[in-house]
N, C-alpha and C positions, 0 to 999 in steps of 0.2 A: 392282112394278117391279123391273127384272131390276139388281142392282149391276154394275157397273163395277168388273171386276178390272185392277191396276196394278200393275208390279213398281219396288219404290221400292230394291231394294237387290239388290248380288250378290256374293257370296263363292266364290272357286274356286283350287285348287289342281292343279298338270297338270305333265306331264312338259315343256312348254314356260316354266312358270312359277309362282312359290308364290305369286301371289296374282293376280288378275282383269287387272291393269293391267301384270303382267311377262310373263303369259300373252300379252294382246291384242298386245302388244308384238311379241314375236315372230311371233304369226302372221302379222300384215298384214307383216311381213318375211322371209316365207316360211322363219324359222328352224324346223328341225324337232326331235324332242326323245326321237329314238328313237337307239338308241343299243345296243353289248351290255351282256347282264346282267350285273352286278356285285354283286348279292345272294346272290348261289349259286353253285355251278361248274357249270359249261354243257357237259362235257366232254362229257356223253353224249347230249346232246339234239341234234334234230335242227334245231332254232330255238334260235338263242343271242343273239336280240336281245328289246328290248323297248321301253316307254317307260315308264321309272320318272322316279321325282321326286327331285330331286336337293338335297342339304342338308337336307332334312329331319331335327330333331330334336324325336321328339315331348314329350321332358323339359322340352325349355325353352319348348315352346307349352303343353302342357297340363299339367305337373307328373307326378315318379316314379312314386305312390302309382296315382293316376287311370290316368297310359298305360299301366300294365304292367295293368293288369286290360282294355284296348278291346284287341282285334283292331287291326290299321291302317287296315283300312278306316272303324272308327269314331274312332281319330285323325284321319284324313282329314276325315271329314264335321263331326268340332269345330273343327278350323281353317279351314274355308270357312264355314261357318255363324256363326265371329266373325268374318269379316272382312262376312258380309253384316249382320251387327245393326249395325255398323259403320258401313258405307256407307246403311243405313235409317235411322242417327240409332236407334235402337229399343232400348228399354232396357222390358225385361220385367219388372213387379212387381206388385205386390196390386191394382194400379187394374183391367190387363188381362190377367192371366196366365191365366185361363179363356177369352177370344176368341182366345188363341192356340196357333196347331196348329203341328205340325213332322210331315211327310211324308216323310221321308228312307229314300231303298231302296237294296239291293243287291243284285244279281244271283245271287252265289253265298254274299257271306257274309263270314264269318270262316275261309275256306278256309286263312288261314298257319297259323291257331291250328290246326286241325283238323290240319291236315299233320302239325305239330307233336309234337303230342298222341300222334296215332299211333305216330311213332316212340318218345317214350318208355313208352308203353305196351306196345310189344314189346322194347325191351332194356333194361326196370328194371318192370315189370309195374305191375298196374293200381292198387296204392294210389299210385303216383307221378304217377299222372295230375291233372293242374290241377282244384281246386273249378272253378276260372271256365272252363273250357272251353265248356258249354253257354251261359249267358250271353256268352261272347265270339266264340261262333261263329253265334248264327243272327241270318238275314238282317235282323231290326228293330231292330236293338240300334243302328246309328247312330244313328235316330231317336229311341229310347228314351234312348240318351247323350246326345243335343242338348236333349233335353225335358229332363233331372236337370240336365244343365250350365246351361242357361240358366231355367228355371223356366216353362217355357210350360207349359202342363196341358190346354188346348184336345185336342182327338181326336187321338189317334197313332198310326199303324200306317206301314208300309211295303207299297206297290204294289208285284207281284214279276212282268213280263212281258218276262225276258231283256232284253235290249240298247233294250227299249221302255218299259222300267221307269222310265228317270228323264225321260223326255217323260211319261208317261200322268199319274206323282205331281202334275209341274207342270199338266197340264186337271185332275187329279180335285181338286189345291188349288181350284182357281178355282169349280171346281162347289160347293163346301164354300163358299166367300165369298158365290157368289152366291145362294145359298138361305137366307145368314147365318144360318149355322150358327156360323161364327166371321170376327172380322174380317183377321186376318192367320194365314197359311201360309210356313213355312221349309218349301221344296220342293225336291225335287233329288236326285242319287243318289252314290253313292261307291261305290270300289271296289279293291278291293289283292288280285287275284289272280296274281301274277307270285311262282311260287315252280316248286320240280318237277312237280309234282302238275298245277297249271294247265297252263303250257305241251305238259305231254307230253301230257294229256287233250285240247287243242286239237290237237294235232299228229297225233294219233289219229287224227282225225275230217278230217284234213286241211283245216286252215279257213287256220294260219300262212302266214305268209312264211316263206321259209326262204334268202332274200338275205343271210345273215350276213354278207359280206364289203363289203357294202355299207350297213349298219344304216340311215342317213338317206336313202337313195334305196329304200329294203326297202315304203313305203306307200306307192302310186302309184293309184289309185283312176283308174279309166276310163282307164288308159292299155292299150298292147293286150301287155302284158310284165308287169302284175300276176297274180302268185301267191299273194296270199290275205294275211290283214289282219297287224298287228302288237298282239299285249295291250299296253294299257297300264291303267295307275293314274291314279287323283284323284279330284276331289270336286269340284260345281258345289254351290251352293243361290242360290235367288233368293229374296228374300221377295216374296211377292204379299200385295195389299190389297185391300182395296176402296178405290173413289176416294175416299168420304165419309170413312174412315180417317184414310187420307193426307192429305185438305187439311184434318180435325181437327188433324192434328201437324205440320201447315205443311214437310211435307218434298218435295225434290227428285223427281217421278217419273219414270222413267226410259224407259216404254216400258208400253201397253194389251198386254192377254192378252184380243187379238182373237177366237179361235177353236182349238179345239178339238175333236179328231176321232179316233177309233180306231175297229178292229176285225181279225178275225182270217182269216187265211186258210183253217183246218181243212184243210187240205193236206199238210203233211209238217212233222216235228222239227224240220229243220234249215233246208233249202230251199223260195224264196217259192214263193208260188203261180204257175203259168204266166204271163205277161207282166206281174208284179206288181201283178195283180189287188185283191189285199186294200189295198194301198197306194195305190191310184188310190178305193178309199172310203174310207179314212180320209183323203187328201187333200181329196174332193169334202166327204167331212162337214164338215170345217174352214174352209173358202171357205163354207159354207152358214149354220156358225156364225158365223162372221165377219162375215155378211150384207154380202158385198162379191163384186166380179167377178173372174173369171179374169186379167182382164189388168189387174189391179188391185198384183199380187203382182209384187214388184221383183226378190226377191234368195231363193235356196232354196239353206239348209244342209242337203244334200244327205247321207243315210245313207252313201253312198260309204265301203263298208269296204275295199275294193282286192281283193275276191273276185270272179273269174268271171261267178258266177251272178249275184251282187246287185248287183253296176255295170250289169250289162247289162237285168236286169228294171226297175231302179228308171229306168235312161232310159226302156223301154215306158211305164215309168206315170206318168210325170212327160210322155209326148207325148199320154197317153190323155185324161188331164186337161186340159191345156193349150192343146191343139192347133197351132195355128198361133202362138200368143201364146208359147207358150215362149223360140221364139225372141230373143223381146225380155227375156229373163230371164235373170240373171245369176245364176250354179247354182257352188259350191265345195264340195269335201268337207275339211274341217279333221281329217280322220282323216289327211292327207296327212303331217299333222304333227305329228298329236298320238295319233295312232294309236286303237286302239279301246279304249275303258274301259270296254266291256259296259254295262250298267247304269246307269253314270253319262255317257255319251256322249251322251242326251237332254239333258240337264242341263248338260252344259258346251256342247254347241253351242245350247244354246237362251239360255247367258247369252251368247255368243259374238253370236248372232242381236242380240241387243237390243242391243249394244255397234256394232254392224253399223249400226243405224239411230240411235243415238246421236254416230256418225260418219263415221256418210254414205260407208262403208268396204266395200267385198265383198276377205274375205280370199282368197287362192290354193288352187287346188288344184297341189300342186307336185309336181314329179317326174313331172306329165304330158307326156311327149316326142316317145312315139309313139301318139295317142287309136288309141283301138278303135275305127275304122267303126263300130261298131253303137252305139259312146257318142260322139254326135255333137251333142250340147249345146254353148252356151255355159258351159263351165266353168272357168272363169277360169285359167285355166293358168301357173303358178311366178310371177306376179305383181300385185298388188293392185290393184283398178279402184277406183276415185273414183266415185261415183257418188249424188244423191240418191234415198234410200232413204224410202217411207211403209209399205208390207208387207213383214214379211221373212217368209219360211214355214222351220220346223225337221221334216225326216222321222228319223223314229225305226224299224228295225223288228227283229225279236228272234225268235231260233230259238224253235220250237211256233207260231209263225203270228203273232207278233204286232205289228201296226203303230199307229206313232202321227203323228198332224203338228201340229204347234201352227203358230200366225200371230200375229204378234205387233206394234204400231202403233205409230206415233210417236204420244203423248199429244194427247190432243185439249185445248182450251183451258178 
């Protein structure tokens, strides 16, 4: 018999708020949390904003010794992941420390160390380069720091499918539960690439905003005046279970991990496939997982980066799926306000998702003023709808083709 995966806990950190409950806070209050940069000088970029996190000190969360050897993205991913053992009641020891996994990815990595590294390797040469460089730069080391930090030992790696990276970790945890492989998964992404090197490599490629003068109106997703997303930083983890788990440790659950779905476009690096094809199957595989109907789905955190191309495809595939039912679906992009965290933007709108149907909440798509004709959805536009919520769906999808959607249930009895 197939287990019953449940997310009994969630820890998150975001340019809206340092922790799950200052986060939600804001959103459903359409505060936004982008802002200009203030970690570097912006003088010569052509993007000077971003969404960084604000008051963060990683000394007094994780200790000197410890933060100065993690990159930030893997500070990031230890202070969501204790705020989620937290909120799971879940204390890791000799009873269960081998049924449990931690899944935690990121996109690019430890890109500040790297930065870094670089520079004093060209103006004081290479014996002055950091020992910890390599451990503090590649992409599994959050994961590998939450496993030392908290003592899980279950299987560890990090899923690596660009901006689809922290939806995919959260189905590829639950595939892991379900085949009880292990009973609990820390799953989720984090991500700290807001430095020179990031923004100008995005700017490159022309993906940015470049509204500097406006920073909090600069991520406007499906409006017909967006010009391409806003980087931002943080860290989502959820912990999933299996049901039998959780009603063993009599704890609160918060939300079924209904379904699960991916796949890839094989089409181009950067850009979806034509009318968001690959996304309209990993949707249908998701509803298929879920083994529920189309007009079953209440509420869809919508990928909505505030690019062009990808507001306008992900409407295609979200009518392709849908059809007529869409319409009675209440569709927001939280990148509105929280901007894109690569990597970890799975991960924090899929704990967003669950929070959504925990209270019965569809947060805004804000700074939509003037929609695109062609994005012609219900998308909750600069104010929060009330609404009872049973499915919520989270789309995920990530340059090299890659798409994910989870769905996710109000707990069944």
């Amino acid at each position: 018999m197939t287990k019953e995966v449940v997310i009994t806990g969630i820890g998150m950190i975001s340019p809206v708020g340092n922790t799950i409950d200052a986060s939600w806070n804001n959103l459903i209050n359409g505060n936004s949390g982008i802002d200009v940069i203030k970690s570097f000088d912006t003088s010569e970029m052509e993007t000077k904003i971003a969404g960084e996190i604000k008051n963060f000190n990683p000394i007094d969360l994780i200790g000197k010794k410890e933060s100065r050897r993690m990159d930030r993205f893997s500070q990031l991913a230890i202070v969501a992941s204790q705020e989620a053992l937290n909120s799971a009641q879940l204390n890791i020891d000799e009873t269960n420390e081998h049924r449990v996994s931690v899944m935690i990815t990121s996109g690019i990595g430890g890109i500040i160390t790297i930065s870094e590294q670089i520079d004093i390797l060209r103006d004081k040469g290479p014996s002055r380069v950091s020992p910890f460089l390599v451990p503090m730069m590649l992409p599994d080391m959050a994961s590998a720091q939450v496993s030392m930090k908290f003592g899980a030992k279950g299987p560890n790696f990090a899923v690596v499918s660009a901006c689809a990276s922290g939806g995919d970790s959260i189905g590829i945890a639950s595939e892991f539960i379900k085949s009880n492989r292990v009973d609990i998964v820390l799953a989720g992404g984090s991500e700290a690439a807001i430095c020179p090197i990031g923004i100008a490599g995005f700017n490159a490629c022309h993906a940015l905003s470049k509204n500097n003068s406006s920073p909090k109106q600069a991520s406007k997703p499906f409006d017909n005046n967006r010009d391409g997303f806003v980087l931002s930083e943080g860290a989502a983890v959820l912990v999933l279970e299996s049901r039998e788990s959780a009603n063993k440790r009599g704890v609160n659950i918060l939300a079924t991990l209904a379904g699960y779905g991916s796949s890839a476009d094989a089409n181009h690096i950067t850009q979806p496939a034509p009318g968001g094809e690959g996304g309209v199957r990993a949707m249908n595989e998701a509803i298929v997982n879920a083994e529920i109907n189309t007009n079953q789905i209440d509420y869809i955190n919508a990928h909505g980066t505030s690019t062009p191309i990808n507001d306008k495809f992900e409407t295609m595939a979200m009518k392709t799926v849908f059809g007529t039912e869409i319409n009675n679906i209440a569709i927001s992009s939280t990148k509105s306000m929280t901007g894109h965290l690569l990597a970890a933007s799975g991960a924090i709108e899929a704990a967003i998702s669950v929070k959504s149907l925990n209270e019965n909440i569809v947060p805004p798509t804000i700074n939509l003023n003037e929609p695109d004709p062609e994005c012609d959805l219900n998308y909750t536009p600069n104010k929060s709808l009330h609404k009872n919520l049973f499915y919520t769906m989270s789309n995920s999808f990530g340059f090299g083709g890659h798409n994910c959607s989870l769905i996710f249930s109000k707990p069944s009895n």
